[in-house]
C-alpha positions as MATLAB code, in Angstrom:
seq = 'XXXXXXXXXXXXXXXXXXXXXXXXXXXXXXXXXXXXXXXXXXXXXXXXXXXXXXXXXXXXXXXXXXXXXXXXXXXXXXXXXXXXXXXXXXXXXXXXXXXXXXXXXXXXXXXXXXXXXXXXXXXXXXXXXXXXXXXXXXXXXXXXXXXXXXXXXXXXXXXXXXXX';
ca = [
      -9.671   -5.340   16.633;
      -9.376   -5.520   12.984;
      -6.316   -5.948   10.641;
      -5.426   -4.310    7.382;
      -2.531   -4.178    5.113;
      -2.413   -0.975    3.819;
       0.382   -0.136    0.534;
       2.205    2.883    0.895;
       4.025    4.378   -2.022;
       5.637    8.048   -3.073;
       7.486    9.338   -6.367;
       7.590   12.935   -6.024;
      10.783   14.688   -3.760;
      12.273   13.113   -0.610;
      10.857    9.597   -0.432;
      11.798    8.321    2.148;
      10.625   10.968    4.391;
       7.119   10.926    2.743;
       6.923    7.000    3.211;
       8.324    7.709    7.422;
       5.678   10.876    7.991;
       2.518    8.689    6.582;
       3.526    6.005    8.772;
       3.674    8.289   11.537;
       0.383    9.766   10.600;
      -1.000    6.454   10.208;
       0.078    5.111   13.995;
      -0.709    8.546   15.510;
      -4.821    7.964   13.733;
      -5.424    4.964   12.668;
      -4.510    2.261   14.944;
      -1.232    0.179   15.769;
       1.168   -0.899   12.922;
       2.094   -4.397   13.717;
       4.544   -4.770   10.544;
       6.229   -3.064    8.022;
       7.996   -4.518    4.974;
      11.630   -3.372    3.712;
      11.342   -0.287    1.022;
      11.152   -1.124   -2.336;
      12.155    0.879   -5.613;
      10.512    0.391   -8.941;
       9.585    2.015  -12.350;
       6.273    3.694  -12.045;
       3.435    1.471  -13.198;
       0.151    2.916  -15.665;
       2.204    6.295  -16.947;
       5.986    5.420  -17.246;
       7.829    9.002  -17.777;
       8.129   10.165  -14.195;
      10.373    9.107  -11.334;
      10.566    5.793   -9.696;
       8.511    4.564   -6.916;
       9.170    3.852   -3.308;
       6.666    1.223   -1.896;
       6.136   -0.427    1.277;
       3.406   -2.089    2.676;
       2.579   -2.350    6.611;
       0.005   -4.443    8.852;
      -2.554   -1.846   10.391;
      -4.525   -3.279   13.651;
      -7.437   -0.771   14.422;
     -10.613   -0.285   15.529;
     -11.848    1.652   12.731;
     -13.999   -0.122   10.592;
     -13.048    0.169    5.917;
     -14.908    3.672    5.348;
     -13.789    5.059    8.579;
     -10.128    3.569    7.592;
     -10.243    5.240    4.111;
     -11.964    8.721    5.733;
      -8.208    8.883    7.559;
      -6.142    7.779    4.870;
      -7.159   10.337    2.564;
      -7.323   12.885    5.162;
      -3.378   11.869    5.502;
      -2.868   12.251    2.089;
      -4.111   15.608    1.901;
      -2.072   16.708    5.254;
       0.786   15.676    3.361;
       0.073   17.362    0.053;
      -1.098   15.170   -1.968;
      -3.172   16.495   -4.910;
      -4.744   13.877   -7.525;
      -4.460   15.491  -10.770;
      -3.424   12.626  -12.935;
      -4.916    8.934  -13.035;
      -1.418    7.451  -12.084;
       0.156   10.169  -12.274;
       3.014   11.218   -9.343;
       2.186   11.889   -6.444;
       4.093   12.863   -3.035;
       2.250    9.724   -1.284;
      -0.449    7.042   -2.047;
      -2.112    5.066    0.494;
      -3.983    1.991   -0.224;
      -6.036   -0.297    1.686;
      -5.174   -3.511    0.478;
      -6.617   -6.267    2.971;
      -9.178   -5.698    5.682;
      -9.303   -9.118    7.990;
     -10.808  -11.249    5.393;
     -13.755   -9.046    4.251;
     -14.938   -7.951    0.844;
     -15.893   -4.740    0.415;
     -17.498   -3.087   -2.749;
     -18.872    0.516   -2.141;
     -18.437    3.889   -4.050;
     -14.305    5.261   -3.306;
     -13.457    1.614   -2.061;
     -12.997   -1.700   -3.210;
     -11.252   -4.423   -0.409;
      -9.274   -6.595   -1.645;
      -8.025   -3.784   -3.538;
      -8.949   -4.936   -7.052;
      -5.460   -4.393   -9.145;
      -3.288   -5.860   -5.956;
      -2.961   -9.357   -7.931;
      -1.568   -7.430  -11.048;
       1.351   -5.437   -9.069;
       4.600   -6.831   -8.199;
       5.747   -3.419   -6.111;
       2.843   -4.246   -3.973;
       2.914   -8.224   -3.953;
       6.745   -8.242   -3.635;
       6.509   -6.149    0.196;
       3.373   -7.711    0.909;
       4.389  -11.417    0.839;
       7.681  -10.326    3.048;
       5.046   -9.658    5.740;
       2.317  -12.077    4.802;
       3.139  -14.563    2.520;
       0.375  -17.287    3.597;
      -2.162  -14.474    3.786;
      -5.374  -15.755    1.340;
      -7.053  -13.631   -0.892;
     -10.818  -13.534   -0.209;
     -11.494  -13.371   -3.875;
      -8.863  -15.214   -5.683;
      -8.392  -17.743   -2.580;
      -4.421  -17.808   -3.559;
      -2.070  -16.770   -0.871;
       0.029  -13.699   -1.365;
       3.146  -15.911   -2.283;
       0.880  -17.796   -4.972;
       0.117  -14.270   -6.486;
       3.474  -13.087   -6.555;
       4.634  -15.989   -8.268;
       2.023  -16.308  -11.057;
       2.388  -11.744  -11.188;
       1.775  -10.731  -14.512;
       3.295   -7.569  -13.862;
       7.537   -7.501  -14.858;
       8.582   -4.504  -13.914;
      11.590   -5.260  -11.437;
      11.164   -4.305   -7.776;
      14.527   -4.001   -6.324;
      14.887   -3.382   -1.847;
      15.587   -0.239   -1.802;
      16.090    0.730    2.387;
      14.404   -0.295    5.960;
      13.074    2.701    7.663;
      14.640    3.773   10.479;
      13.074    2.647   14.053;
];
């Protein structure tokens, strides 16, 4: 059985309902989630003129191995209407695969330990509520380390738990 952390994040109409169907897309083909952080609210990172961001992150155990993994993500993303248009632009939901058990992983469409993780508090800020002694195959710095030494200052703020 593998284990990934996987970031989940949405900017664009009801949230919270976008962050709730991806997880339930997500258990239904990808495996069992074992955690889930809080929900957290921030300003959007890369283009700053749209709405805020909700982000999560949750703890993925599945058999699928990192292509197969990101085959179903983005085939989630599209169910749910996700179109990418703009590099950071908004976007009803964004799934990321941000840990796979301790592996590094450098192929066209996928890069494990996703490679801006270290540089974003609204990801480091749910991740180390779930895995804050997890170590960073790269860096070798556990996610608590890389929150702390973040670079990033935007404020990430709990927004809600998910229901269930």
């Amino acid at each position: 059985m593998n284990s990934a952390y996987l970031s989940l994040g949405s900017n664009e109409g009801d949230r919270p309902q976008w962050l709730d169907k991806a997880i339930t897309l997500i258990a239904e083909n990808c495996g069992t989630i074992t955690a889930r952080s809080a929900i957290y609210e921030t300003a959007a990172w890369g283009i700053n003129s749209q709405p805020d961001f909700l982000n999560m992150v949750v703890n993925l155990h599945t058999i699928q191995d990192p292509q197969a993994l990101l085959t179903a993500i983005l085939g989630i993303e599209t169910f749910l209407g996700r179109h990418r248009e703009v590099k950071w632009g908004p976007r009803i939901i964004d799934i990321d695969i941000l840990f796979f058990n301790n592996e590094i992983v450098n192929v066209p469409r996928l890069s494990i330990p996703h490679p801006f993780l270290h540089e974003r508090r609204f990801t480091l800020a749910p991740l180390n509520e779930i895995a804050p002694g997890y170590i960073h195959p790269v860096l070798h710095k556990t996610v608590g380390q890389l929150l702390a030494e973040c670079p990033d200052k935007l404020e990430v703020r709990v927004y809600q738990d998910l229901p269930g």
